[in-house]
MARTIZA-580406 format. One record per residue (C-alpha): residue number from 1; residue in one letter; y, x, z. Coordinates in nm, 2 decimals, padded with zeros to 4 digits. Each point is the difference from the previous one (the first is absolute). Last residue first. Example, Ala and Ser with C-alpha at 12.3 -4.5 7.8 and 13.67 -1.06 7.14 Angstrom:
MARTIZA-580406
+-----+------+--------+--------+--------+
: seq : type :     py :     px :     pz :
+-----+------+--------+--------+--------+
:   2 :    s : -00.11 :  01.37 :  00.71 :
:   1 :    a : -00.34 : -00.14 :  00.07 :
+-----+------+--------+--------+--------+
***
This chain:
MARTIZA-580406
+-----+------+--------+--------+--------+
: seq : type :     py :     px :     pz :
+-----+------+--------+--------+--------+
: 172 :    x :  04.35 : -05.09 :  14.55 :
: 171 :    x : -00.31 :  00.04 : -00.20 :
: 170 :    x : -00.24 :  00.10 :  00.25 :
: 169 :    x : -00.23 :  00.31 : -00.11 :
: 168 :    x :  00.03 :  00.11 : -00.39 :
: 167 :    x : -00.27 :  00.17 : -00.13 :
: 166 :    x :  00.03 :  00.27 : -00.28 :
: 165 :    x : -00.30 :  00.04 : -00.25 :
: 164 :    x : -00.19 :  00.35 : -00.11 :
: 163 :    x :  00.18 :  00.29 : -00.07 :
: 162 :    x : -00.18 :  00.29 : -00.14 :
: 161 :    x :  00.03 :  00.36 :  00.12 :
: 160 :    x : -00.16 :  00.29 : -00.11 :
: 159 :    x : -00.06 :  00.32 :  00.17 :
: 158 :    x : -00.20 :  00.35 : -00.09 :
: 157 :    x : -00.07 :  00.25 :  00.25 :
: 156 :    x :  00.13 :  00.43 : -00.06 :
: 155 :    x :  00.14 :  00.03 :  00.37 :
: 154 :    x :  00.33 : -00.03 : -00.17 :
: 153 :    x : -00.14 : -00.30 : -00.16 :
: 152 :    x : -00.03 : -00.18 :  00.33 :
: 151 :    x :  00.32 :  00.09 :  00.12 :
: 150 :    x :  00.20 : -00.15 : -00.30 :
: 149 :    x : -00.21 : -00.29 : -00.03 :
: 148 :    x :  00.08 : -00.11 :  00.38 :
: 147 :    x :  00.34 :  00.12 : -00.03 :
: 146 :    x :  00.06 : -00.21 : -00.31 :
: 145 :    x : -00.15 : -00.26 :  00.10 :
: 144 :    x :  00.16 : -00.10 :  00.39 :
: 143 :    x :  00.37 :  00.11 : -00.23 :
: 142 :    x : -00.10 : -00.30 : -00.23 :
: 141 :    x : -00.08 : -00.22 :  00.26 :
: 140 :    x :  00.28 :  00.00 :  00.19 :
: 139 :    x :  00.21 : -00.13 : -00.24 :
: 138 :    x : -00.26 : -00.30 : -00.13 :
: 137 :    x : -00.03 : -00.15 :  00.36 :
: 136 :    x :  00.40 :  00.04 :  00.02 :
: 135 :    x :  00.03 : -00.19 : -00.31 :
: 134 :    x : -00.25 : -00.22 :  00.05 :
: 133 :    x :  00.10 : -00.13 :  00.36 :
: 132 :    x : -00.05 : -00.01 :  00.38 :
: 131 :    x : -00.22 :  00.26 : -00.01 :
: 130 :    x : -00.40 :  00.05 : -00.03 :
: 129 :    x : -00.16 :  00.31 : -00.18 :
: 128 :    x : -00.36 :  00.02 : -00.13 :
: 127 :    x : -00.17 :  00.29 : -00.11 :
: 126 :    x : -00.39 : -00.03 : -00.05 :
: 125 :    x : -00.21 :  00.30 : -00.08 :
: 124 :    x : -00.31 :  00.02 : -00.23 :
: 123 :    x : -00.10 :  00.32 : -00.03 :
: 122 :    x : -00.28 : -00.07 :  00.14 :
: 121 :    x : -00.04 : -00.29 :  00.19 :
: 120 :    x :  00.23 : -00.29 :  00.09 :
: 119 :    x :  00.24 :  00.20 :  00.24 :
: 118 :    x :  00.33 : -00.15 :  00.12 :
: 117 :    x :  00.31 :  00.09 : -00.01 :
: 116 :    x :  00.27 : -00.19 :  00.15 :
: 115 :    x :  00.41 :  00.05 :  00.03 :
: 114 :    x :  00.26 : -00.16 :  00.17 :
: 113 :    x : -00.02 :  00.31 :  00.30 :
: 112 :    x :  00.13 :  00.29 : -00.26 :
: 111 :    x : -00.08 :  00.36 :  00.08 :
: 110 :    x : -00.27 :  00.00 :  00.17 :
: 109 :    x : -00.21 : -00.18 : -00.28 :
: 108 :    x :  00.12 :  00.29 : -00.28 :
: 107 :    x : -00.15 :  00.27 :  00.29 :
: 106 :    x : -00.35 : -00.21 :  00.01 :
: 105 :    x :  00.01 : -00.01 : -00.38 :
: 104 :    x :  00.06 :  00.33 : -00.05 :
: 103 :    x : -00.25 :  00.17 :  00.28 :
: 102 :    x : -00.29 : -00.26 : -00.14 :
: 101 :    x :  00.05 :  00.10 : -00.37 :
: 100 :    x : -00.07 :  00.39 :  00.13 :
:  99 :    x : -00.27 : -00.14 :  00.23 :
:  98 :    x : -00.14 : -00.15 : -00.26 :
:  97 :    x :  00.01 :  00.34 : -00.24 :
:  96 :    x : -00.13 :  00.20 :  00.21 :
:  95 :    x : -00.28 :  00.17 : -00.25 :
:  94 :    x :  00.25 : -00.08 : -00.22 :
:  93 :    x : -00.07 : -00.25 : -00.27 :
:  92 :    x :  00.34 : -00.20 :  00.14 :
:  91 :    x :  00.01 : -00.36 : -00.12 :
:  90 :    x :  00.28 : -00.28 :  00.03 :
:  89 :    x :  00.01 : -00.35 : -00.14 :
:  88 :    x :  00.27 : -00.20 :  00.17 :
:  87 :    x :  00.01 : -00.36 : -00.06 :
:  86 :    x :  00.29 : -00.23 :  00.05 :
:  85 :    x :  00.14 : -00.26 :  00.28 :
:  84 :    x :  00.39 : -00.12 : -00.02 :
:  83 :    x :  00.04 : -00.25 :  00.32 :
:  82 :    x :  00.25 : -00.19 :  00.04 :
:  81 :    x :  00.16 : -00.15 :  00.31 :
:  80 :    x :  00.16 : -00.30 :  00.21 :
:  79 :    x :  00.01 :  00.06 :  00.37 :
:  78 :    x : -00.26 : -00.23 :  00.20 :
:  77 :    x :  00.21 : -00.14 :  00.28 :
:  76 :    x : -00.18 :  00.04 :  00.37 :
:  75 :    x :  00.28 :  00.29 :  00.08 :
:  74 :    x :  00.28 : -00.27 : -00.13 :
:  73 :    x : -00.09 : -00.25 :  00.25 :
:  72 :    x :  00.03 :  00.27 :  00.34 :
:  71 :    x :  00.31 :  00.15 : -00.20 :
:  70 :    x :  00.15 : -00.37 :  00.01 :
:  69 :    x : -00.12 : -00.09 :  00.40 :
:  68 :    x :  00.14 :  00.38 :  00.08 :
:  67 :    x :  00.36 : -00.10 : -00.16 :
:  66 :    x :  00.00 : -00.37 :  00.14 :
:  65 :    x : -00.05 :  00.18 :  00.39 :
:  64 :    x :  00.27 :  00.27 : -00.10 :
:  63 :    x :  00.27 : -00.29 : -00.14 :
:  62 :    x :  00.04 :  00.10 : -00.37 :
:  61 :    x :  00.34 :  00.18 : -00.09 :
:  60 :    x : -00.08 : -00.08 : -00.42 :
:  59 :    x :  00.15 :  00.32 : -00.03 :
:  58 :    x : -00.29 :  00.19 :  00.11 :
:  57 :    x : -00.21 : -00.12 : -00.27 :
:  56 :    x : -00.17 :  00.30 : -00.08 :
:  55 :    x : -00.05 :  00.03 :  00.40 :
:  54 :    x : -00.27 : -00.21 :  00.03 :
:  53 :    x : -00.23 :  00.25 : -00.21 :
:  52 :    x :  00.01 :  00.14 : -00.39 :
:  51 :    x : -00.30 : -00.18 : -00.23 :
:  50 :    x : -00.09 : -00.30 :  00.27 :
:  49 :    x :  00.38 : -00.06 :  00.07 :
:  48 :    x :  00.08 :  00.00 : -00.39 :
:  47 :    x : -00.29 : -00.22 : -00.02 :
:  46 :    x :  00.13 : -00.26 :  00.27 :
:  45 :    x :  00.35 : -00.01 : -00.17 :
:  44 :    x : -00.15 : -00.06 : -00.33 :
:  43 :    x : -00.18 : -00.29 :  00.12 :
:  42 :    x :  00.32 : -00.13 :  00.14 :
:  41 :    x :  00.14 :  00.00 : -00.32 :
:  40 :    x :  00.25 :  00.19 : -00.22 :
:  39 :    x :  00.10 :  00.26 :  00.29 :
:  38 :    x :  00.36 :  00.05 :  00.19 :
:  37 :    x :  00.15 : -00.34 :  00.07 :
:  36 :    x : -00.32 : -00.19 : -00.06 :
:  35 :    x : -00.12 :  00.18 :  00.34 :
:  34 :    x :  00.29 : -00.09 :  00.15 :
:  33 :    x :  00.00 : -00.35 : -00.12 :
:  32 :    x : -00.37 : -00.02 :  00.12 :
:  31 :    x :  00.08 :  00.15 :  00.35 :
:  30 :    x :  00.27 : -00.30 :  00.02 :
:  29 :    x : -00.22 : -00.25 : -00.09 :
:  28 :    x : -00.26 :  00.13 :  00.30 :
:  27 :    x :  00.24 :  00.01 :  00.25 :
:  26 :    x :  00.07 : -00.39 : -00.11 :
:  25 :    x : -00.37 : -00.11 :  00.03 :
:  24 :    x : -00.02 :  00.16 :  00.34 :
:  23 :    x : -00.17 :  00.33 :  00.07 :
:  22 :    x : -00.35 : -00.05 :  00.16 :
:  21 :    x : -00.03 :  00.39 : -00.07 :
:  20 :    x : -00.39 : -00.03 : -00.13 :
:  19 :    x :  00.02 : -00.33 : -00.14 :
:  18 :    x :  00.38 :  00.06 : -00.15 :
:  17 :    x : -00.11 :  00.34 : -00.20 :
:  16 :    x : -00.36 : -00.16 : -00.12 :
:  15 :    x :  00.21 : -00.27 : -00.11 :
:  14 :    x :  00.24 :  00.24 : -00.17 :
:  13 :    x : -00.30 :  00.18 : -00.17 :
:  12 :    x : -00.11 : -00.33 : -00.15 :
:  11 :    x :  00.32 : -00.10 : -00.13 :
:  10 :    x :  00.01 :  00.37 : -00.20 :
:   9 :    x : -00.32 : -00.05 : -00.13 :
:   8 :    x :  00.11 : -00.37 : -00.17 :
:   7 :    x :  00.34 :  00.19 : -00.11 :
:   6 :    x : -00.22 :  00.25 : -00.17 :
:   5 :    x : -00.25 : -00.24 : -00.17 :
:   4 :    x :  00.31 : -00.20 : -00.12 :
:   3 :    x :  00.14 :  00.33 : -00.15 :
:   2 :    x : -00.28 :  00.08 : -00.13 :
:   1 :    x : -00.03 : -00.31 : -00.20 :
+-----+------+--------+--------+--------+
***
């Protein structure tokens, strides 16, 4: 079934390709057996473009006028993700206490650009992370917590953390 949904996606963006470069129908074959000759489907082509720029398919030697035309489509794609979300409980009785917890998490946010947190009253923190996959979602999280907790209980706080539900964006 995914497979057929891919194939389906990957017609579609070849369209889009041969409206917008008024290629013939044979110039367009040709690019699809290129593309077939290096990726699992066409779709996978156009995300591979999306994730890493035009020139991760390099060897597919793509006319300069087709290339821009594909990176043009593949900047409009929505890249599949995952989010892993959880709640961060953090207190500080010092008499500076929240700008103590504000200091580490605004440092912690600097740090990493796939990452979220968001206030929902005290000491109610949300952390959420978004990447292309679990597994790298759930290995840069653990580091994100450890420093986070590590830093607020130096500066005598306490932190929990409780996961709440993963979301998956786009299944591709």
């Amino acid at each position: 079934m995914k497979e057929v949904k891919k194939y389906e996606k990957g017609k579609t963006l070849l369209q889009n390709v041969q409206e917008k470069t008024k290629l013939s129908d044979e110039e367009i074959e040709k690019l699809e057996d290129d593309i077939y000759s290096k990726f699992d489907s066409v779709y996978d082509a156009f995300i591979e473009i999306g994730r890493n720029g035009i020139d991760s398919v390099k060897e597919l030697k793509l006319a300069k006028k087709t290339a821009t035309v594909i990176e043009e489509i593949c900047s409009k794609i929505k890249l599949p993700s995952v989010e892993i979300r959880g709640i961060m409980e953090i207190t500080n009785s010092k008499s500076d206490g929240i700008e103590i917890i504000k200091k580490v998490l605004l440092d912690v946010l600097k740090k990493d650009s796939t990452m979220d947190i968001t206030y929902l009253g005290a000491p109610k923190y949300r952390l959420s992370i978004t990447s292309e996959d679990f597994k790298s979602a759930e290995k840069s999280l653990k580091p994100i917590i450890i420093e986070i907790q590590s830093n607020i209980e130096k500066k005598k706080g306490t932190f929990t953390f409780t996961r709440e539900e993963s979301k998956k964006t786009r299944d591709n």
